[in-house]
C-alpha positions as CSV (number, residue, x, y, z in Angstrom):
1,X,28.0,-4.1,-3.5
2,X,30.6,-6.5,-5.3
3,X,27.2,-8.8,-6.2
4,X,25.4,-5.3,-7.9
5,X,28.9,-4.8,-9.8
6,X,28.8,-8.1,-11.2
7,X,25.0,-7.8,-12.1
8,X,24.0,-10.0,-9.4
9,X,21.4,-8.7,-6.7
10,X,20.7,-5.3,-6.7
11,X,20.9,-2.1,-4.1
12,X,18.3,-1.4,-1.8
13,X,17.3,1.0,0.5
14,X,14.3,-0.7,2.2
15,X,13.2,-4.2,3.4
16,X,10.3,-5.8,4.7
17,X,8.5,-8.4,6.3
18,X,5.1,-9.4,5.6
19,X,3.0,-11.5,7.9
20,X,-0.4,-12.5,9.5
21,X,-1.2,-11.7,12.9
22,X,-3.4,-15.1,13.1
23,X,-2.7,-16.3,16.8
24,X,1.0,-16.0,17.1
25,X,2.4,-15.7,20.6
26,X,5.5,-13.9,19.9
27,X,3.4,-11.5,17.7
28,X,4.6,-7.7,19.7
29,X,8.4,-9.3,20.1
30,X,8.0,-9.8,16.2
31,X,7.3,-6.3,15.5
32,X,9.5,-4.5,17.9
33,X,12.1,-6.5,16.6
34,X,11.6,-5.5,13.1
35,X,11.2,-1.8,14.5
36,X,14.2,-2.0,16.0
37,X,16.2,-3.6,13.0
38,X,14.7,-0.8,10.4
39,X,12.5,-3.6,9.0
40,X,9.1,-2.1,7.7
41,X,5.8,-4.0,8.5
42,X,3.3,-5.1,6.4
43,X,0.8,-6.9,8.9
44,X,-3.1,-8.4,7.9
45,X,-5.2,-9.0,11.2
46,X,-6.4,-11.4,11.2
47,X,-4.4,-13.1,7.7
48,X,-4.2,-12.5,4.4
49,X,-7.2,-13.5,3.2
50,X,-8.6,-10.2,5.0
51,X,-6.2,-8.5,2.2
52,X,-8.0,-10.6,-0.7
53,X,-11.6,-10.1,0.9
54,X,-10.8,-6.6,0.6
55,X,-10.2,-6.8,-3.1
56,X,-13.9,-7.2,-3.6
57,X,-15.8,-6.2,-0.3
58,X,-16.0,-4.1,2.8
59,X,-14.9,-5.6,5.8
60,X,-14.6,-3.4,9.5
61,X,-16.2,-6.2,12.3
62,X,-13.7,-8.3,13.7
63,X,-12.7,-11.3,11.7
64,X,-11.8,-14.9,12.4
65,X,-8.7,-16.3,10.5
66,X,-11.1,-19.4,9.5
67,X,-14.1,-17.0,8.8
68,X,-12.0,-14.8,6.3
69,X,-9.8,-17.8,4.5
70,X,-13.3,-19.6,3.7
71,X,-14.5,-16.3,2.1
72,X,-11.6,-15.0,0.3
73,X,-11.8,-19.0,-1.0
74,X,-15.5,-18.3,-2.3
75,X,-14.4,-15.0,-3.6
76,X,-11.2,-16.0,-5.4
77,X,-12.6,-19.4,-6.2
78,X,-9.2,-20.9,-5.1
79,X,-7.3,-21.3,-1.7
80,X,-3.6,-19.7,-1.5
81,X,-2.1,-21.0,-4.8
82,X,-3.4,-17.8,-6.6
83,X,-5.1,-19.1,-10.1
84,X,-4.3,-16.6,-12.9
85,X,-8.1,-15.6,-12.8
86,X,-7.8,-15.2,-8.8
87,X,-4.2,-13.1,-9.5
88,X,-6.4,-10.8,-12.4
89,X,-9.1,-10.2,-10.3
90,X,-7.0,-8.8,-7.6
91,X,-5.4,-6.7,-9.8
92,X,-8.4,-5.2,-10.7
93,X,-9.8,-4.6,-7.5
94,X,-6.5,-3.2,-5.9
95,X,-7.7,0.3,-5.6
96,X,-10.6,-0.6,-3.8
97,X,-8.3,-3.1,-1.6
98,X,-6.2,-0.2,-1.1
99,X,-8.9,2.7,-0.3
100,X,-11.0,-0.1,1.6
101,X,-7.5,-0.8,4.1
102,X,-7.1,3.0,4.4
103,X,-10.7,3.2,6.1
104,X,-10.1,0.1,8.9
105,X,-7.0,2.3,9.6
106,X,-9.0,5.5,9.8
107,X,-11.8,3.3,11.5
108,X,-9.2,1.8,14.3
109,X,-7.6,5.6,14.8
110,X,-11.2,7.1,15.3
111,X,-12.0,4.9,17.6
112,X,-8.9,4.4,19.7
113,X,-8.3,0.7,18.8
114,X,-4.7,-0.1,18.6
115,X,-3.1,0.3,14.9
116,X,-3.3,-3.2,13.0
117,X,-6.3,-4.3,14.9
118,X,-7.9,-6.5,13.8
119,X,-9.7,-6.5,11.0
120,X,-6.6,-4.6,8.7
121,X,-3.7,-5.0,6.5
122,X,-1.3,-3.1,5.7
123,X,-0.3,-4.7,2.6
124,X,-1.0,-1.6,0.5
125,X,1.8,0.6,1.7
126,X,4.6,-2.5,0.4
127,X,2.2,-2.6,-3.0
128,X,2.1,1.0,-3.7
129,X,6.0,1.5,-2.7
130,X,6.8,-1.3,-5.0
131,X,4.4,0.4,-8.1
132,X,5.6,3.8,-7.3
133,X,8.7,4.3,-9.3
134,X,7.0,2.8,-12.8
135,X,4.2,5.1,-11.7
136,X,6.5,8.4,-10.9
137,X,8.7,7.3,-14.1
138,X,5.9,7.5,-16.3
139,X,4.2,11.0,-15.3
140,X,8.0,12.4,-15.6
141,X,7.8,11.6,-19.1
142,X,4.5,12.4,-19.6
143,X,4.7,15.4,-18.2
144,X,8.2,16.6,-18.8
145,X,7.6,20.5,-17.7
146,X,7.4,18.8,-14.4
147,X,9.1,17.3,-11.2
148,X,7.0,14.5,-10.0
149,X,7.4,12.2,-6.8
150,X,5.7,10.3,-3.9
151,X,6.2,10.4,-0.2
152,X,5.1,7.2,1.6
153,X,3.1,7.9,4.7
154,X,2.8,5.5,7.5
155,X,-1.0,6.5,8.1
156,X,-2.9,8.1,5.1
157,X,-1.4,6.8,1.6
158,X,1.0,8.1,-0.5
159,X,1.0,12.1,-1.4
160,X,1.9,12.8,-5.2
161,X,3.9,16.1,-5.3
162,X,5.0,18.1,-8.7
163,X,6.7,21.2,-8.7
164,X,7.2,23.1,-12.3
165,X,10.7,22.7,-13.5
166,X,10.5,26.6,-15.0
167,X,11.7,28.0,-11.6
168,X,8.2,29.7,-10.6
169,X,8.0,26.9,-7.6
170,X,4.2,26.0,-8.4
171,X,3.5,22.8,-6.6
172,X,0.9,20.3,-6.9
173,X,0.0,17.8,-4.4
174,X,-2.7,15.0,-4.5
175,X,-3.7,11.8,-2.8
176,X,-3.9,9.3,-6.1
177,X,-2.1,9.6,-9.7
178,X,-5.3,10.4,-11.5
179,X,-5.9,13.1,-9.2
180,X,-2.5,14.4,-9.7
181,X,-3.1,14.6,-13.4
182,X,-6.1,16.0,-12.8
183,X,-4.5,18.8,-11.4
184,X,-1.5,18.8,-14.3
185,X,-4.1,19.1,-16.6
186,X,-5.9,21.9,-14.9
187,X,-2.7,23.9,-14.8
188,X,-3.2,25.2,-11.2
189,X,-1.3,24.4,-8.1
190,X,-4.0,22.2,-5.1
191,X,-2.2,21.7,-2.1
192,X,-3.5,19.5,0.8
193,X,-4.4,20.9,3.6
């Protein structure tokens, strides 16, 4: 607190820890640690070249660590130092990263594997939480007739909400930005079911 005062460091409410399952023995005492510590998870099975791979491709077979670091190499055209091409390109392809990840969850739920199984990341759910308020500032302004925020799911994605400002309590509710503003710009209140 006395470092946020003096304009050093800054308040947070959230913190996490990213890693690969790869072949790590103390992989479950890692995450019931973190579980037990209020430390959020963001785990690719088998690494984080599954994350990358999924930038440009589907992937739901199981995947060896070596298997996916060679092809994220051919995809990226560079190892782990991220060229600024490699870092544009997954930019570009981070909704399809994104949606893609949400599937192998879907995929491992539907079929009763364990959640983080491999092949998955969760890598999205840190990326959208960190793009979130720049997202949510930017509709508010856009759209100043409305309240708009996001509630983080643990399985599913984010849910945009917006509720009219002029006391009628019409809501919105949507599963992306675009489709949020969809629904702005239609004027009529779509809640998920």
């Amino acid at each position: 607190m006395r470092d946020e005062r003096r304009g050093r460091g800054r308040a947070h409410n959230q913190i996490w820890c990213v890693f690969d399952r790869d072949e790590h023995p103390n992989f479950a005492r890692a995450v019931d640690l973190a579980n037990r510590h209020n430390v959020n998870v963001a785990i690719s099975n088998p690494c984080i070249e599954l994350w990358f791979i999924l930038h440009f491709e589907d992937r739901t077979a199981y995947l060896d660590r070596y298997e996916a670091q060679h092809r994220a190499e051919e995809l990226l055209g560079c190892s782990k130092v991220l060229t600024e091409s490699a870092l544009s390109a997954l930019a570009r392809g981070y909704e399809d990263a994104r949606r893609r990840a949400i599937n192998l969850d879907g995929k491992h739920a539907g079929d009763g594997s364990p959640p983080a199984s491999n092949p998955s990341s969760g890598l999205w759910r840190l990326i959208d939480l960190i793009r979130t308020p720049d997202a949510a500032a930017a509709l508010n302004a856009d759209w100043p007739g409305w309240k708009i925020w996001v509630v983080i799911r643990a399985v599913g994605g984010p849910v945009w909400c917006a509720r009219r400002r002029d006391g009628t309590g019409q809501t919105s509710e949507a599963n992306s930005v675009d489709e949020l503003v969809e629904h702005l710009k239609e004027g009529q209140p779509t809640n998920l079911e």
